[in-house]
N, C-alpha and C positions, 0 to 999 in steps of 0.2 A: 581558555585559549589553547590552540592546539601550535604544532611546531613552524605552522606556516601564518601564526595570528590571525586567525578564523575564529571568531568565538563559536562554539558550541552552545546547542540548548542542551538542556540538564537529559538525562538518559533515562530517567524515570518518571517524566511529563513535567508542568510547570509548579513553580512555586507555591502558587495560588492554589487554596484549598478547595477550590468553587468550582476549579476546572476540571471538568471529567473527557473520558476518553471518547471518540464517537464510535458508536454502534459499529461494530466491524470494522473497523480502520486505527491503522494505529496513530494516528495524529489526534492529540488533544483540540476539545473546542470548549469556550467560558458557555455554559450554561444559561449564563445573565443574558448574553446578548442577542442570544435567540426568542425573538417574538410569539409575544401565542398565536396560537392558529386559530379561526372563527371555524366550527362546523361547520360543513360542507353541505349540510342538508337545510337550507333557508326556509322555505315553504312546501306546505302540502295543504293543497285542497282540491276540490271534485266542482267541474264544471260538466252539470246535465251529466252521461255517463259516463264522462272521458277524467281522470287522475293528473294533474297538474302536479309534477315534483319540479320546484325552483332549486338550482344546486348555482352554491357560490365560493369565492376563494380560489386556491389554485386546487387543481383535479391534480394529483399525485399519487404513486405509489404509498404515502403516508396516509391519502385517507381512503384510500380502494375500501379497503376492508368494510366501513361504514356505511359509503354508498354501495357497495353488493350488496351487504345484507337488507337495505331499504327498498334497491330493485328485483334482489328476489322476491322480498316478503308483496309486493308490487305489483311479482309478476305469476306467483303463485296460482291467482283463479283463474278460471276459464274464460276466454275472450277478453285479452287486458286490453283495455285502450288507453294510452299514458303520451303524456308528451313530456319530455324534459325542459325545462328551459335552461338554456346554460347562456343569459346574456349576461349575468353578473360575474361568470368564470373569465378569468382575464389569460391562464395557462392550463394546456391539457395534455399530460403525457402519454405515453402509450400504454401505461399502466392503466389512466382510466376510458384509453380507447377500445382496451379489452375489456372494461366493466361494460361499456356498454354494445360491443359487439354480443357478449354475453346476453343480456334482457333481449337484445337484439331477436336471438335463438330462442331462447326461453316464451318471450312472446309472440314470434311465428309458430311455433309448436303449438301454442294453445289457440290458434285463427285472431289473435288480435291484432294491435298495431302499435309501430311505435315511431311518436313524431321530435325533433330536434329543434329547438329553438335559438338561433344564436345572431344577434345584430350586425355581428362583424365579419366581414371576409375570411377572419384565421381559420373558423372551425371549418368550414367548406372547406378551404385550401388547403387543411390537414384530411378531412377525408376525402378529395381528390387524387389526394397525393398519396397515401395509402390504398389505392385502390376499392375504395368501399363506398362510390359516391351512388354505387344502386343499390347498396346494404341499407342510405339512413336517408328518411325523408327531413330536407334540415329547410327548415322557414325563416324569414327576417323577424316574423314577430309572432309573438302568443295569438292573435287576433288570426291571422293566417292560418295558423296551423288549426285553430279550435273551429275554423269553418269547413277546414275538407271534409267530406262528406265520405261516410269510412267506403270503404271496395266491397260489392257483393261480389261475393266467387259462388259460383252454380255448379254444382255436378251432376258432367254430364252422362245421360246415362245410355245406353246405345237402345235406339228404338229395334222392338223386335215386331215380327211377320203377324199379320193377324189371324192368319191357320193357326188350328188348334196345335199342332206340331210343334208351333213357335219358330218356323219357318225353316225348319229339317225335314228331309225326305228321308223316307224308311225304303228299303228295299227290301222285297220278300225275297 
């Protein structure tokens, strides 16, 4: 109790043996009461050429690290075609908005593609609202996304003159 009958907590954390300090902060939290967390990576499997990663749980900075390394390794070959499904994701922060702006990058760089799957209005209305709703193609269901028909891009090449010249004049 202090002079104005305020009790105080103890000045070198709680009583209890169990309770540890949190990661960067100086307030203790009981260790018990924190729940385990289910990996983030639910399923993988290949429909025809296209990579199906089901990702579930909450998307946080606690488990970036895990799904980057699954969409790099993912995104690695040449022409990826992947789709995510995030219907089973109920929270997504911006920690894993930047994992997947990343694959994003990663497979534009290689000509592939990359589709979103999410059932509910939230994930659109966070990439609306970040401005990236022409970064990610996002579909209401797996069945949708696994029909579009991927983009052929044609390069073009500029037609040249049929003179042997290749349609330059020489001047003597």
């Amino acid at each position: 109790m202090t002079s104005r009958g305020v009790a105080r907590a103890p000045a070198h954390g709680p009583s209890d043996p169990t309770a540890r300090r949190a990661p960067g902060l100086g307030c203790p939290y009981d260790a018990r009461a924190r729940p385990h967390r289910p990996a983030p990576l639910r399923s993988e499997y290949t429909v025809g050429h296209t990579t199906v990663l089901e990702l579930r749980g909450d998307l946080d900075i606690a488990v970036t690290p895990i799904v980057t390394a699954r969409l790099d390794a993912l995104t690695a070959c040449p022409h990826p075609d992947l789709v995510v499904d995030l219907r089973p994701v109920p929270f997504l922060d911006c920690a894993a908005l930047g994992v997947l702006c990343r694959a994003r990058t990663r497979i534009r760089e290689r000509h592939g593609r990359l589709r979103l799957v999410s059932g509910s209005d939230r994930l659109r209305d966070i990439v609306r609202r970040t401005g990236l709703a022409d970064s990610f193609d996002v579909y209401r269901s797996l069945t949708d996304a696994l029909a579009v028909q991927p983009r052929v891009y044609r390069r073009v090449v500029p037609a040249f003159d049929d003179r042997p010249s290749g349609g330059f004049s020489w001047s003597r």
